[in-house]
N, C-alpha and C positions, 0 to 999 in steps of 0.2 A: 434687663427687667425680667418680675419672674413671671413665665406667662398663665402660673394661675390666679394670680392676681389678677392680670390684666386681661386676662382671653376673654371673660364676663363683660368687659367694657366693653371690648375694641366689637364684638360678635353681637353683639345683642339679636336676640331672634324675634322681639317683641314687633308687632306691626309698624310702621314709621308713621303711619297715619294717627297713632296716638300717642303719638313722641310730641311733646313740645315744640315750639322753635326756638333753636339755639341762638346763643347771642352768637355775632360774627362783625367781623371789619371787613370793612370796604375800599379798597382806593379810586379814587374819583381824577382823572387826569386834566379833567376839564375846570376840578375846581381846586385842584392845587392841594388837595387834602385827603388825609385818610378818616374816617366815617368808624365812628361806634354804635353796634344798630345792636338794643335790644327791645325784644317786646313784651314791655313794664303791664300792657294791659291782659294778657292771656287772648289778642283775638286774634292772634295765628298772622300776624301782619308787625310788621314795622313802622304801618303810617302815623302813629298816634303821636299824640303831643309830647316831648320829650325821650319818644324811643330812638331815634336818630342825632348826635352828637358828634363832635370836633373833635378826637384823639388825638390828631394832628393836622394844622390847618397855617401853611406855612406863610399866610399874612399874619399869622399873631408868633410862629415858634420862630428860631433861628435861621433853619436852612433854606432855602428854595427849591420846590417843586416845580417841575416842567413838563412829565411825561410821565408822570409815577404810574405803573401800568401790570405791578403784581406786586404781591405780596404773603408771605410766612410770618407764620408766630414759632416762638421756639418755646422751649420749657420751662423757661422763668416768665411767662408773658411778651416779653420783647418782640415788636413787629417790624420783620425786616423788610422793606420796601426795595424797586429796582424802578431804574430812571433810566430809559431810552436815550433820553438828550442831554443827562446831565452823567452820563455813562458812570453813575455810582451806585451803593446800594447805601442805603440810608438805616439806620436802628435808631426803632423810636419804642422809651420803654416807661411809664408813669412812677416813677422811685417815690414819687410823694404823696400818691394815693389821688389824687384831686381828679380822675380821671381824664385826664391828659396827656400829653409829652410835651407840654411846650415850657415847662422850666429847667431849672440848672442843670445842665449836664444827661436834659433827658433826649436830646436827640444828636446825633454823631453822626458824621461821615464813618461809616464801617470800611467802606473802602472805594477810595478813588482811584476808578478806571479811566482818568483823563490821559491823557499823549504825556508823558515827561511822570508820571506820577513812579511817588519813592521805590513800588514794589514791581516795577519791571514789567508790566502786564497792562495790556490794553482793552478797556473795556468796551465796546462800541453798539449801540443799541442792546443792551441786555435787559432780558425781560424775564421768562420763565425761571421761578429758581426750587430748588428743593435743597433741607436742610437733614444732615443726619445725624444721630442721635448723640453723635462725638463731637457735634459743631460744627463739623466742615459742611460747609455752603459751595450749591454748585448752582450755575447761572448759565443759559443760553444767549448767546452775544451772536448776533448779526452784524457782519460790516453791511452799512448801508453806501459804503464805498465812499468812506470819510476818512477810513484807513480802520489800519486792526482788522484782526480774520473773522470768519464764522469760525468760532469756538463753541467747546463747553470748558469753562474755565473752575476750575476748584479753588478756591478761599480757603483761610483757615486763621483763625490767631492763636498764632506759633505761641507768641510771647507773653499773651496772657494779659495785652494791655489796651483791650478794649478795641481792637478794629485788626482789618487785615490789610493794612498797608503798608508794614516791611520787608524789607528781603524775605524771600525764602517763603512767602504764606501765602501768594499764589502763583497759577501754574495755568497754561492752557490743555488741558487734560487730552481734547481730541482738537483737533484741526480740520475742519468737511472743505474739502475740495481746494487744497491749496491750492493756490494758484489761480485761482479759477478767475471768472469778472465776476461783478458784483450780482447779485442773486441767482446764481451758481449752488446756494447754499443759502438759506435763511434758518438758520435753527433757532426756536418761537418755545421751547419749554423741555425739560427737565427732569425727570424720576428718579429713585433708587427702586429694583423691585428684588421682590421678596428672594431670590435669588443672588443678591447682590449684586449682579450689575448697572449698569448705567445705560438707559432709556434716555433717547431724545426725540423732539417732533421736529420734523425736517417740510418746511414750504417755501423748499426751491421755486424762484420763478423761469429758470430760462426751462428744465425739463433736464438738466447735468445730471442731477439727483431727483428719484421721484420721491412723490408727498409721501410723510407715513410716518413711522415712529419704527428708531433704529437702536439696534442695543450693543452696546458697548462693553466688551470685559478685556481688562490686562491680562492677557495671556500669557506673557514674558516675564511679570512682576516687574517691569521698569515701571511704572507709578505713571505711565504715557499710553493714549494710546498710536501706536506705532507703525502697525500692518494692518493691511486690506483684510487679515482674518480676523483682527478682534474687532472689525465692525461687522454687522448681519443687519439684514434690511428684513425688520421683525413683524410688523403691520404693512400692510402697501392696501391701502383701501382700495375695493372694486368700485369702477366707474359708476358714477349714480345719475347722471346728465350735468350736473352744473359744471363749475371749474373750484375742486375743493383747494380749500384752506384753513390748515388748521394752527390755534391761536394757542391750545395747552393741552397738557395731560393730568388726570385726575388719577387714583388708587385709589380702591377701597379696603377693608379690613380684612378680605379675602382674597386679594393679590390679584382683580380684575384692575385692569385699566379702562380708562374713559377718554374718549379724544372727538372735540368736538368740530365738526366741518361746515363754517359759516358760508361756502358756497352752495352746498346745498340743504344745509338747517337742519341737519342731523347732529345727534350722539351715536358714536358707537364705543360699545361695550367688548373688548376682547381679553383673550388672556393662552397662553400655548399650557394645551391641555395636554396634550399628549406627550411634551415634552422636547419636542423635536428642534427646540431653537426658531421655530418661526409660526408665523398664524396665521391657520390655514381658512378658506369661505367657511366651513364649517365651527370656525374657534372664533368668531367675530357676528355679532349681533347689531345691527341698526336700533336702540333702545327706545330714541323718540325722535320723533320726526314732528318738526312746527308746521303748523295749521299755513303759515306764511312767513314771512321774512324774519330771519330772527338770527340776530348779530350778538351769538353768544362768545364770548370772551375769556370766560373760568366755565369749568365744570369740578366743583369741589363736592365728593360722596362726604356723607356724615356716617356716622355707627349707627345711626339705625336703618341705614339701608336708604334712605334719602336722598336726592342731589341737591345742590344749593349752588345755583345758577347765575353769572354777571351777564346781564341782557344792557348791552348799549345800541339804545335804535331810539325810535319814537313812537311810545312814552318808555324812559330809561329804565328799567325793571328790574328785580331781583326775583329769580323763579325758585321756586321748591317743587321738585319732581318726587310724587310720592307712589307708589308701585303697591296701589290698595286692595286690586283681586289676587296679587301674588303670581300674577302669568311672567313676572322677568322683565317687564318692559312697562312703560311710560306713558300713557295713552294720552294726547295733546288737547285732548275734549274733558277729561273726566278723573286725571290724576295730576294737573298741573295749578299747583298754588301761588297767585302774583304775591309774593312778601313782604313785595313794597315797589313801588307804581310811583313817580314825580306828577302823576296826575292828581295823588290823592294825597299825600304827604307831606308834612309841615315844611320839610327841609328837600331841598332840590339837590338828589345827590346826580352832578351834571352829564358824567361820563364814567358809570361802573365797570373799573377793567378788571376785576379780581374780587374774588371774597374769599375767607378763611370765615372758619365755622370755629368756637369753642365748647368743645364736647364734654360735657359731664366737667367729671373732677379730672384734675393733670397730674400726673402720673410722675414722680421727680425721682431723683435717687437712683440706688445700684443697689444689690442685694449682697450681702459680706457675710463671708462666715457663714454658709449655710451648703445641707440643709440643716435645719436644729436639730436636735436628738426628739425623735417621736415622743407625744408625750402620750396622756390615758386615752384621749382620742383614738391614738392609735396612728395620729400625722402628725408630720413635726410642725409648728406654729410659725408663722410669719407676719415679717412686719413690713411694712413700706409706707411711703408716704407722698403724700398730694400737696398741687397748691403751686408757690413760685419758688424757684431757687435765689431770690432776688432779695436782698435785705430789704432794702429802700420798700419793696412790698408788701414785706411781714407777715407773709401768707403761708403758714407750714400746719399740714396735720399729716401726725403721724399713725398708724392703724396698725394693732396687731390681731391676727387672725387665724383662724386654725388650732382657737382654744378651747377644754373644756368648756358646757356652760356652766352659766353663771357662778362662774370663779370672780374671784379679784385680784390683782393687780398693780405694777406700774411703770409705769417706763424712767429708763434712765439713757446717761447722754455724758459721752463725751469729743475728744477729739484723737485720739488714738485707741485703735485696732492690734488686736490679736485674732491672724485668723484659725490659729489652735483652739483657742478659747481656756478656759481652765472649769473644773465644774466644784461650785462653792460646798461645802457641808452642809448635808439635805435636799441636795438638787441633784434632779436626773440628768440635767441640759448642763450647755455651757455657756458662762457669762464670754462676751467677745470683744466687750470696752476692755480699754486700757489706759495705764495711766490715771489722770484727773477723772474723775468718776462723780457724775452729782446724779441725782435721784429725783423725780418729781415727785412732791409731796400729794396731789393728786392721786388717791385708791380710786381704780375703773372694777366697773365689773363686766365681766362680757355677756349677761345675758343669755337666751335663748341661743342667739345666733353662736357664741362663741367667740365674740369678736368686742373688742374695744378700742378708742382714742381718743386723744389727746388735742386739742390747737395751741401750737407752740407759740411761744412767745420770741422770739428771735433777739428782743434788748433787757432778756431777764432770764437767763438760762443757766442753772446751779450746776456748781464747781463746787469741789472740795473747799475750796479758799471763799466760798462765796457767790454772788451774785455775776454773771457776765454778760456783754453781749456779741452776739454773733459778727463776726467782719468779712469784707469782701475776702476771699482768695483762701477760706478757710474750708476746710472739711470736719464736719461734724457725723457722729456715729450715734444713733437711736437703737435701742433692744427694748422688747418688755421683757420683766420677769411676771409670772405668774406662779399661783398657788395651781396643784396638782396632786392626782390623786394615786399614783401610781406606789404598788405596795413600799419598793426603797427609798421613796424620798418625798418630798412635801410640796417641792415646787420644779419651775422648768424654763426655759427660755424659748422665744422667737430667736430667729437668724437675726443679723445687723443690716439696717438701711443707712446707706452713705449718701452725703449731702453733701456735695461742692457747693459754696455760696460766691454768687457774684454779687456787685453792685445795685 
């Protein structure tokens, strides 16, 4: 992704206190279902009539819930769930728009980490997962001493068919304390950090391994990890009096980590500042601290600087932690907003072990053929595009930016790439489609700001031959042309946004 695009998103410096609230999903273990929560009325709460809904709610869908106890969304919307006791991860994804998962083919087994299953790999209480931008899924497995190790195990579908339960598409990445007996090792969640490597939260019970968050890199490039040196024991939190325990790890947009400690009702906020491969008292912040008991479960940061909090205790709660003097920290009296309270709220979400936040517009695609040729601006224009990569959800806009203003315009669209490009008679840029080449009849103008788009239509999209529509397993390629003022030519191109389209 190209990060001028996206840095304005991910960064926002705007106060969080007059940010909205995001819509987000919930998983509920207690009630068998995952929870769509948004707040339809603007009063900064989820309790209202109709803001809390069934996305998936597994007395009406296919599968069975037991332990559902985290959850991710990836880039086409698809929300990938993890089951403790049914040692699978589940994808559930609304293809039909009716905002749900519970019809045809909208919810899967992604892959079964039962004992005997096709892919080799044993799944055993897994909970924490984090997903990377390639699709590989990584999940913290605790043997609860049922069998199967304390792993972090990698996923991935090799084959492109929809789950990762063949040979070869998973792997137990790290193994904590082979051998050992059973909570020896409890590994409870999961990261990629900005660095690239792999973060996990370690709440060992016997005292083998201490509590904290450990970070893992392939030293050797064997795809394993192998030696005592590619583990480092990266956070080890100073004693606070209770007996910690930690359930997950959170990132935010600036590569801080969040790790919440339900023995003694803290967050803390760290990150290796200095660089040295570990964090030091000084590189770790206690950021809030609960007034009393508080069985937080997620710590999920938003982009505007906000936390969005899974509280399961009594009454079951969903927090929004907003940092409104700007001193860095939390204050439990006078910056903590309940979002939704089972005391006030239509729908009894029973047992909140996770939430996922969706933030703004999503962010799809890869950036081809670029950068453009600069146009009068004086920068070369760019394009990209939001929304789902999912047919069945028909959600695509494509934006191009870093234009002239108020020029006009349009985008064109195909499914083959040149990434020389060639540059047409009267253009300063180069066109990067290739091949079938259709045109949207749509003239944009970009306005003041320089920038315009399009909302795609994905079962009406022009070809040379005609009318098409998009299919799963396809790659589609977006440019604008625009008009341009530059003395040798007339007009100019965006770089190319690429579109893998699933199901």
């Amino acid at each position: 992704m190209r990060p001028s695009l996206l840095t304005p998103l991910l960064l926002a410096t705007s106060s969080a206190s007059a940010q909205e609230l995001l819509p987000a999903y919930v998983t509920d273990s207690a009630g068998d279902t995952i929870w769509s929560c948004d707040d339809l009325d603007a009063d900064g709460t989820y309790n209202g009539a109709g803001e809390v809904t069934a996305f998936y709610d597994d007395s009406v869908g296919p599968l069975a819930l037991t332990n559902n106890t985290d959850l991710i969304r990836d880039e086409s919307g698809a929300i990938y769930v993890s089951d403790t006791s049914q040692d699978s991860i589940f994808r559930f994804v609304d293809l039909d728009g009716d905002g749900n998962a519970h019809g045809a083919g909208e919810a899967v087994v992604w892959f079964d980490g039962t004992s005997g299953n096709p892919s080799g790999v044993e799944l055993t209480s897994g909970r924490g997962m984090w997903r990377d931008p390639d699709g590989v899924l990584w999940v913290a497995s605790a043997n609860t001493g049922g069998g199967g190790n304390d792993a972090i195990v990698r996923l991935e579908d090799v084959n492109g068919d929809g789950d990762a339960n063949d040979a070869g598409e998973s792997l137990e990445y790290f193994v904590a304390a082979p051998g050992g007996s059973a909570g020896d090792s409890i590994p409870a969640a999961v990261t990629r950090g900005a660095d690239g490597a792999i973060y996990y939260v370690e709440t060992g019970a016997t005292g083998v391994l201490a509590k904290g968050v450990y970070r893992l890199e392939d030293l050797d490039g064997s795809g394993t990890i192998d030696s005592n040196a590619e583990v480092t024991a990266f956070f080890l939190p100073p004693a606070l009096g209770g007996s910690p325990f930690h359930w997950d790890i959170g990132q935010d947009a600036l590569g801080r980590f969040y790790l919440n400690d339900t023995g003694n009702d803290v967050i803390w906020r760290f990150a290796d500042a200095d660089g040295d491969g570990t964090v030091d008292a000084t590189e770790a912040t206690v950021v809030y601290s609960a007034t009393g008991s508080s069985l937080i479960w997620e710590v999920t940061p938003a982009p505007d600087g906000s936390l969005y909090v899974a509280e399961d205790q009594n009454p079951d709660r969903l927090l929004r932690l907003v940092d409104g003097d700007g001193d860095g920290v939390f204050d439990a009296a006078t910056e903590v907003q309940t979002i939704y309270s089972e005391t006030v709220a239509a729908i009894n979400i029973g047992s909140p072990k996770g939430v996922v936040v969706v933030s703004g517009e999503l962010p799809i695609g890869s950036s081809e053929c670029g950068p453009a040729i600069a146009n009068s601006t004086g920068a070369p224009a760019e394009a990209a595009a939001f929304g789902s990569t999912s047919v069945g959800t028909n959600d695509v806009l494509v934006r191009a930016v870093q234009m002239p203003a108020n020029t006009f315009g349009i985008f064109a669209v195909s499914q083959g790439l040149s990434l020389t490009g060639f540059t047409p008679p009267g253009s300063d840029g180069r066109l990067c489609l290739n091949g079938a080449i259709g045109r949207y009849n749509t003239v944009l103008n970009s306005g003041p700001a320089g920038e315009f788009e399009l909302s795609v239509d994905l079962v009406s999209v022009p070809q040379g031959s005609g009318i098409v529509a998009v299919a799963a397993g396809e790659t589609w390629y977006f440019q604008g042309w625009f008009r341009d003022t530059n003395p040798t030519a007339t007009s100019n191109f965006t770089d190319a946004v690429a579109i893998t389209f699933v199901q």
